[in-house]
N, C-alpha and C positions, 0 to 999 in steps of 0.2 A: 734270606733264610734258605738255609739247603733243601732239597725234594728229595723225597725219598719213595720207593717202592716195595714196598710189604705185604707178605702172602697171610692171610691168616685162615685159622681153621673155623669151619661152618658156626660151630659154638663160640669162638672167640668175636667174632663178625655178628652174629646174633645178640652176645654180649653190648657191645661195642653200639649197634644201632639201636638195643633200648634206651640207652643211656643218652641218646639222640634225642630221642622221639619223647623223653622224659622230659626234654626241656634242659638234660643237667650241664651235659655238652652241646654246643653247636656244630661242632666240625669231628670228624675222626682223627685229625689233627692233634683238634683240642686234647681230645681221651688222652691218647698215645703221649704227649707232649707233659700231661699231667701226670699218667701213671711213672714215665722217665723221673720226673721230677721227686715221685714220691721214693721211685725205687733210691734216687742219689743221696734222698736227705737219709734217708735208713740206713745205707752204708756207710754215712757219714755218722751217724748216731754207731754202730756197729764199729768201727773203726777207733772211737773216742774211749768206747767202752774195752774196748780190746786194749788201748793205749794207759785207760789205766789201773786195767789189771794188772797187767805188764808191770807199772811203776809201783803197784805196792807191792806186787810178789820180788822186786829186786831192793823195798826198801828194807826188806827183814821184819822178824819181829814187833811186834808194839810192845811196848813196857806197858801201856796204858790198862785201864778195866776197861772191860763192855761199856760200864756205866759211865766211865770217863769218857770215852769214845764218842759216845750218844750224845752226852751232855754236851763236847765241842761240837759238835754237827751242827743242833737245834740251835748255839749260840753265834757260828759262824753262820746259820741259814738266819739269824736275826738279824745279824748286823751288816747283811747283803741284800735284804729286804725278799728276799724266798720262800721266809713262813711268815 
């Protein structure tokens, strides 16, 4: 595993050792290693989302109603097992 050495500020470091002393993490490691991991899935989430705006704003218009719309949704989230 890499080492690393990180300045942090008084409040960040006060943050960081309650969450110690909490029992929630064991190491400042742990924090740090975890808040990493949350920042990557969110940009991962952020990313997906951006990807598929993207793809309906280049598929054009829908022919379909609102209600048409809605109804495939709820029936593809049935048959995927989602709702």
């Amino acid at each position: 595993m890499t080492r690393a050495s990180i300045s942090l500020t008084p409040p960040n470091d006060a943050w960081i050792q309650s969450l110690i002393e909490s029992e929630e993490y064991s190491s400042r490691s742990e924090v740090v290693n975890d808040l990493i991991r949350k920042a990557r899935k969110e940009q991962d989430e952020i990313l997906a989302i951006r990807t598929a705006l993207i793809e309906g704003e280049d598929s054009g218009t829908s022919s379909r109603t609102p209600d048409e719309i809605i109804n495939s949704v709820i029936e593809k989230r049935r048959k995927n097992g989602t709702l």
